[in-house]
C-alpha positions in Angstrom: 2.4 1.2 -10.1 -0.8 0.2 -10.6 -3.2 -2.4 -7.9 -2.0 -5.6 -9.5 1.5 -5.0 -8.9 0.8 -4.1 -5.7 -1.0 -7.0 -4.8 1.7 -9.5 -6.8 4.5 -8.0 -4.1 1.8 -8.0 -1.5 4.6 -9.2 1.3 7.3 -6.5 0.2 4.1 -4.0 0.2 3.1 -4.6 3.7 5.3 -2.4 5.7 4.5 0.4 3.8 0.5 -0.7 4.4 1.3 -1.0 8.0 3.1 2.9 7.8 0.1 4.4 6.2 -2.6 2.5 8.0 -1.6 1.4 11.5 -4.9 0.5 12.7 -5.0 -2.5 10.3 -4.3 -5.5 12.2 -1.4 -8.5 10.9 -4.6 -10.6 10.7 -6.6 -8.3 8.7 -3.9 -7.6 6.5 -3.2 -11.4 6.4 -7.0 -11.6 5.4 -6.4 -8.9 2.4 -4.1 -10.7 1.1 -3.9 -8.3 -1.7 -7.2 -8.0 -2.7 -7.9 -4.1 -3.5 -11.4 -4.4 -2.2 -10.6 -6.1 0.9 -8.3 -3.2 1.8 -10.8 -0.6 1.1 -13.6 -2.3 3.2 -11.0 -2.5 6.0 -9.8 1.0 5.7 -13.4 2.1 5.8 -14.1 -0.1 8.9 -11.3 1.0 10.9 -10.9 4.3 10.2 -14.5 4.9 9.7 -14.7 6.9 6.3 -16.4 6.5 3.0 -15.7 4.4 0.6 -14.8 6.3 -2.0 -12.3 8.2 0.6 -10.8 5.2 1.0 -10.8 4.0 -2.3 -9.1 7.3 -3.1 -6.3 6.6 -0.3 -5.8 3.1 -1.8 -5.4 4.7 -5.6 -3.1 7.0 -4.2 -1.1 4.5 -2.7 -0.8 2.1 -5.7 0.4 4.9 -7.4 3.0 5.9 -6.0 3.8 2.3 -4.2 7.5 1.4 -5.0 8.4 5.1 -6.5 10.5 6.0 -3.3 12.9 2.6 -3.2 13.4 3.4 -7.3 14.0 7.0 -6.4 16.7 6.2 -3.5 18.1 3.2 -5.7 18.5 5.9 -8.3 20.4 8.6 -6.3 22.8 5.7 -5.3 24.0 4.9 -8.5 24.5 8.3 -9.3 26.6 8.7 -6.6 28.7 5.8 -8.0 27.7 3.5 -5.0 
């Protein structure tokens, strides 16, 4: 999944934001609002790493954003669920 569809299902994204990066408040997550680079800057301020570590953690997470519901949605059809 790439950034943009992240940031279109920004509210169905945010639990999974709050799993990987706890130390982001609701208000700076509120403040994101989607935006890639808002995230990173946040990332970098809270956890206090380099940007392009954190740009790598975001990139990481837009990839593979969404590929675990699809995967369990899968395995339950196959089971005839």
């Amino acid at each position: 999944m790439n950034w943009d569809q992240v940031e279109g299902k920004w509210k169905q994204a945010l639990g999974k934001i709050k799993e990987k990066w706890g130390k982001l408040t609701d208000d700076d997550l509120q403040v994101i609002g989607g935006k890639r680079d808002q995230l990173v800057g946040k990332i970098q301020e809270r956890y206090g790493i380099a940007k392009d570590e954190a740009e790598r953690q975001v990139d990481d997470f837009s990839r593979t954003y969404g590929t675990e519901e699809t995967t369990t949605r899968d395995k339950i059809r196959a089971a005839g669920h």
